[in-house]
C-alpha positions in Angstrom: 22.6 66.4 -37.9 24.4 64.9 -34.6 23.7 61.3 -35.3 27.5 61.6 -36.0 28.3 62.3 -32.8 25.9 59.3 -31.0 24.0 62.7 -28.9 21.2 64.3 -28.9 20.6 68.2 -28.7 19.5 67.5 -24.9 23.2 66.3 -24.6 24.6 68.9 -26.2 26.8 72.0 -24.7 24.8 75.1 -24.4 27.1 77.5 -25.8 27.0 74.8 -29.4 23.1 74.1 -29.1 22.5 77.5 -29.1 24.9 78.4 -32.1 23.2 80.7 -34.6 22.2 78.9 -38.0 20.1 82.2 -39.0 20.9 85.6 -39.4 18.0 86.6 -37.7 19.4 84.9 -34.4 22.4 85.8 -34.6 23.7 88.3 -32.2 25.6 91.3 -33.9 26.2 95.2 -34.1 23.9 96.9 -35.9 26.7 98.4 -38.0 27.1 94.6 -38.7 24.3 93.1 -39.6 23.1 95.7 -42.1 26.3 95.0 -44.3 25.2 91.5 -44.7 21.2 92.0 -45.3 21.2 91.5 -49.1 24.5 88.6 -48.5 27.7 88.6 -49.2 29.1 90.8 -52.2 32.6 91.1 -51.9 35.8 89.2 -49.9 35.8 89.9 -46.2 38.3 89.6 -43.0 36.0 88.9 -39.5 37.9 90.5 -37.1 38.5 91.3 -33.1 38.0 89.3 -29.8 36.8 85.3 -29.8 33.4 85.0 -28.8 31.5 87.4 -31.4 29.9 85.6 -33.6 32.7 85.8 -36.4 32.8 82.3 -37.0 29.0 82.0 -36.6 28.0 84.6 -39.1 30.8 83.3 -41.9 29.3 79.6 -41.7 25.3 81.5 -42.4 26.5 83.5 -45.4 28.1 80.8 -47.2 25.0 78.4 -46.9 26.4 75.9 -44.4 23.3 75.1 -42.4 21.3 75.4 -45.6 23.7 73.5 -48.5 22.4 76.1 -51.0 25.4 76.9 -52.5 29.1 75.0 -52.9 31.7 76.5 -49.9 34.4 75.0 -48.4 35.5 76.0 -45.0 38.8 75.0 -43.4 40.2 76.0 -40.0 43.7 77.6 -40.1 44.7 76.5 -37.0 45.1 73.0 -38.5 45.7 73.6 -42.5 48.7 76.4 -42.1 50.8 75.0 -44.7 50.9 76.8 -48.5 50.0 73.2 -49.8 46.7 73.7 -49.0 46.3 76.5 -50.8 47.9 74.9 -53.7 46.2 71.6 -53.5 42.5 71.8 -51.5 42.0 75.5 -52.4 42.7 75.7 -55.9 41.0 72.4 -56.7 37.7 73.7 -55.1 37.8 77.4 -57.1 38.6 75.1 -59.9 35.6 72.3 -60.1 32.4 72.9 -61.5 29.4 71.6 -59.1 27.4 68.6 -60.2 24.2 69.8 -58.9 22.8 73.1 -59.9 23.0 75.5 -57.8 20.9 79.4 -56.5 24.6 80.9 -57.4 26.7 80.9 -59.7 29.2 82.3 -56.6 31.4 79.7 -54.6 32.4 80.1 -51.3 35.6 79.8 -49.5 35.7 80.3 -45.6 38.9 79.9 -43.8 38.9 80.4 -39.8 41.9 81.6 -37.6 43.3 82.7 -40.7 46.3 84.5 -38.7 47.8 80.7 -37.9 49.1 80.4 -41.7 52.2 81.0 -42.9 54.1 84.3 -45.2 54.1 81.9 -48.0 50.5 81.1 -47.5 49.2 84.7 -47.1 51.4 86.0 -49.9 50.5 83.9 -52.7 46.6 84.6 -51.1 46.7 87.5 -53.1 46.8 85.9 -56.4 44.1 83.2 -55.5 41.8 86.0 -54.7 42.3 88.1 -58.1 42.3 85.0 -60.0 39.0 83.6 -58.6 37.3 87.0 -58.5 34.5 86.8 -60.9 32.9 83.3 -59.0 34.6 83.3 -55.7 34.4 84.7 -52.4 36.7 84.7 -49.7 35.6 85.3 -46.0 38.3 85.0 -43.4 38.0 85.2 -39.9 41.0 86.0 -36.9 41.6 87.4 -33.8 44.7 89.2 -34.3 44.0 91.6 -37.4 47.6 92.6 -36.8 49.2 89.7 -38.1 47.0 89.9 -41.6 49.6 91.1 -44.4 48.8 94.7 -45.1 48.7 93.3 -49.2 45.4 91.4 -47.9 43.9 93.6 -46.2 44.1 96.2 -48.9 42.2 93.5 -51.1 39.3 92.5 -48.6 37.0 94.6 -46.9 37.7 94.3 -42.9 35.1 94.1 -40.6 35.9 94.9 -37.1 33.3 92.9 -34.7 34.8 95.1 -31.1 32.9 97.5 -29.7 34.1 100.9 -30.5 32.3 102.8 -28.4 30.6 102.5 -24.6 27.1 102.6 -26.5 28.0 99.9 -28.8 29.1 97.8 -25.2 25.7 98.6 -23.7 23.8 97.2 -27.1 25.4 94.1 -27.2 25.2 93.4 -23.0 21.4 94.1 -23.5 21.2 91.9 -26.6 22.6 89.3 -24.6 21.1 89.3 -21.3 17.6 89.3 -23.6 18.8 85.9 -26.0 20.0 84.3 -22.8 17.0 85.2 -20.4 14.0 85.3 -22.7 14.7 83.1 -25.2 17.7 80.1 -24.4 16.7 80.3 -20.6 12.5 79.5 -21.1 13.1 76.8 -23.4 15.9 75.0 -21.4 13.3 75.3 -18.7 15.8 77.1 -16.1 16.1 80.4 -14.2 18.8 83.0 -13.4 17.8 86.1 -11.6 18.8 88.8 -12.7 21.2 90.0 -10.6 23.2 87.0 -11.4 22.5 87.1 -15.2 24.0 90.1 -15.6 26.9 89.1 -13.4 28.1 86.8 -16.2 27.6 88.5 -18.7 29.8 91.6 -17.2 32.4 88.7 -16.3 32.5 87.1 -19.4 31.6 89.9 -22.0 32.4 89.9 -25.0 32.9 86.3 -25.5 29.1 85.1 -25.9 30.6 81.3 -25.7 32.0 81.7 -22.5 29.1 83.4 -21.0 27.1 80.6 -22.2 29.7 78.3 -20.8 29.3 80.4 -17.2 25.6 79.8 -18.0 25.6 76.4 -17.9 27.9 76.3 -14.8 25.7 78.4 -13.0 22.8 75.9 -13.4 24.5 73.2 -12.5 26.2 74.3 -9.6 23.9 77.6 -8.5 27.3 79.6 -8.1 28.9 82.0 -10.2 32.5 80.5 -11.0 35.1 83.4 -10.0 37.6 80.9 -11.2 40.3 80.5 -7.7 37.5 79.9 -5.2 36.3 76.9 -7.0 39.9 75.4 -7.7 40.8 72.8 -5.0 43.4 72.6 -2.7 44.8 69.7 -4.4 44.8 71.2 -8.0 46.4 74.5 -6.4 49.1 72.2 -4.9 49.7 69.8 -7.8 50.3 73.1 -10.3 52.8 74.6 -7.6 54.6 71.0 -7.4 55.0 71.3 -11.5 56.6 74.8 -10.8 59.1 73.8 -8.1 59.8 70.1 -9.2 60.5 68.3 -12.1 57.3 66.9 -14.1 57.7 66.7 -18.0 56.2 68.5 -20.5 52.9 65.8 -21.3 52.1 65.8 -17.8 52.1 69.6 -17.4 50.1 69.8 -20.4 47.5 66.6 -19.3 47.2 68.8 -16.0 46.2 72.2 -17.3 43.6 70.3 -20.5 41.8 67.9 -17.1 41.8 70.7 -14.5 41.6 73.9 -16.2 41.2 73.7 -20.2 40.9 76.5 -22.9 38.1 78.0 -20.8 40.2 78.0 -17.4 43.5 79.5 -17.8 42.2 82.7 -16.2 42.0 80.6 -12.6 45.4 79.2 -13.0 47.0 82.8 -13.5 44.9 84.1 -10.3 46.7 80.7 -8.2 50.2 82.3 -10.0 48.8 85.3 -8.2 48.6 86.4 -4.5 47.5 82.5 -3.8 51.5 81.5 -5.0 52.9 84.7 -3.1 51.3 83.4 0.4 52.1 79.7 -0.3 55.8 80.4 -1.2 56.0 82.7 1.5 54.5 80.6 3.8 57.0 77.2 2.6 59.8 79.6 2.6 60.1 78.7 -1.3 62.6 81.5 -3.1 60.5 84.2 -1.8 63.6 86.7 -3.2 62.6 85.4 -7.2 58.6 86.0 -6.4 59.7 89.8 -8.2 60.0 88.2 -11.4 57.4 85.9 -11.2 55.1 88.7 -10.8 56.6 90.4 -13.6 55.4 87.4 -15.5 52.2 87.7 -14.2 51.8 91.5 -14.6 53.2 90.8 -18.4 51.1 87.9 -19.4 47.7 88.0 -18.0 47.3 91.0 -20.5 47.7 88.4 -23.1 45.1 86.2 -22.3 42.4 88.6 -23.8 44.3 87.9 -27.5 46.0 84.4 -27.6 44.2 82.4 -30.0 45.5 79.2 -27.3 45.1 80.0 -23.9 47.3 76.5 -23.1 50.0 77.5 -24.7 50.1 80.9 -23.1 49.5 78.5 -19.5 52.0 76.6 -20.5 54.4 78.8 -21.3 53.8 80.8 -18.0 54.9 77.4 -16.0 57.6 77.1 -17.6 59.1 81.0 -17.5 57.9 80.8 -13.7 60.1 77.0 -14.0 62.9 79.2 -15.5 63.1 81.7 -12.6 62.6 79.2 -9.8 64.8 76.5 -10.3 
């Protein structure tokens, strides 16, 4: 499967070695995983925080890892445009497989479906009643909010957030028991305990960044609280972008090499108390740090829901750009 890609599962990122291709190892609420028991049966919208295994369980049910039936999956992010409906989309409800198949069902998976346009989502709605009798639709997003209400009144929603403080403590003891009984023996590593659960509570709910935290963990034998592990250089080369000129590329080069998707947490905590001593300290329009911190305050709130964490960093450079200049 990776020959692709020149690398070998050894090589391979823990958090994307250790991505579910069963049902039985996939990590879900129990309220979850007995809708999907006996498959799929209707249209269904994967919903709430990144991390969660939305993604994950939509590529098992339609028979990715196991080619058993025809699907098609495309990722929103990229395909936003109502041509793809009207070209790639149709065409695949349309053809009839060369190979026989266990179903006579199709299936069409489409993945950060909130990136698409009006257009898109409203002529959805025919596609799906069209299709109905040997499609099905499963769509997956973080932001159920931006889903038209005439979608969501044709496909079952699934909400993948904890609703409740038990449904928290299930899914933290779920995890701590895939990461320290099962990933952790056969990568041949340890974590105690104490520091196990640390990264889970850090990371939680977002089982990709734990696993992300994991690896760090092993490879460094610290716990990444995101500033301390920033140097001195990085911190002063993001405050040079604030105060002087630097284009929009280089900005953007700087946060994907020193921070990335993962990272954007660290840079808001420099924007933090770190910036307020340093400009303080250089005498640097220490009477605008009030609105700074009002972008701060305002946007760090965000992180937990933007589906691109470098946009929302790069957006906080340049509002912080805006106030200083």
């Amino acid at each position: 499967m990776y020959k692709n890609f020149n690398m070998s599962v050894k090589n391979l990122l823990l958090w994307e070695k250790w991505r579910p291709r069963k049902i039985e190892d996939i990590i879900l609420l129990p309220r979850i995983k007995k809708q999907f028991e006996n498959g799929i049966n209707q249209h269904y919208i994967f919903y709430g925080h990144y991390g969660t295994g939305k993604t994950s369980l939509a590529r098992i049910l339609i028979g990715k890892y196991s080619k058993e039936t025809p699907f098609l999956e495309l990722n929103c992010s990229m395909d936003t445009s109502i041509d793809i409906l009207r070209e790639e989309i149709q065409n695949f409800c349309k053809f009839t497989p060369m190979f026989e198949s266990n179903s006579d069902i199709k299936y069409v998976f489409l993945d950060e479906f909130e990136r698409v346009s009006a257009q898109f989502q409203d002529a959805f709605k025919a596609f799906i009643e069209k299709y109905n009798n040997s499609v099905r639709f499963i769509i997956t997003t973080n932001h159920i909010n931006k889903i038209s209400d005439g979608l969501k009144s044709r496909i079952k929603t699934v909400n993948f957030d904890c609703v409740d403080a038990e449904e928290e403590k299930y899914l933290k003891i779920e995890l701590y028991k895939r990461i320290q009984n099962t990933i952790l023996p056969k990568e041949e590593r340890e974590i105690s305990k104490d520091n196990l659960v640390s990264i889970i509570s850090k990371k939680f709910p977002d089982f990709r960044s734990i696993l992300v935290e994991v690896q760090d963990f092993l490879e460094t034998g610290d716990i990444n609280n995101g500033v301390s592990n920033v140097s001195n250089k990085v911190k002063s080369d993001l405050y040079r972008f604030i105060y002087e000129s630097g284009d929009y590329e280089s900005i953007y080069h700087f946060l994907m090499s020193n921070f990335g998707q993962e990272k954007i947490d660290a840079m808001i905590k420099l924007l933090g108390k770190p910036f307020i001593d340093w400009s303080i300290e250089n005498k640097k329009s220490v009477d605008k740090l009030f609105d700074c911190n009002y972008v701060i305050a305002d946007y760090t709130s965000k992180l937990e829901t933007n589906t691109d964490p470098i946009v929302l960093g790069m957006t906080i450079i340049g509002k912080f750009r805006d106030i200083l200049k």
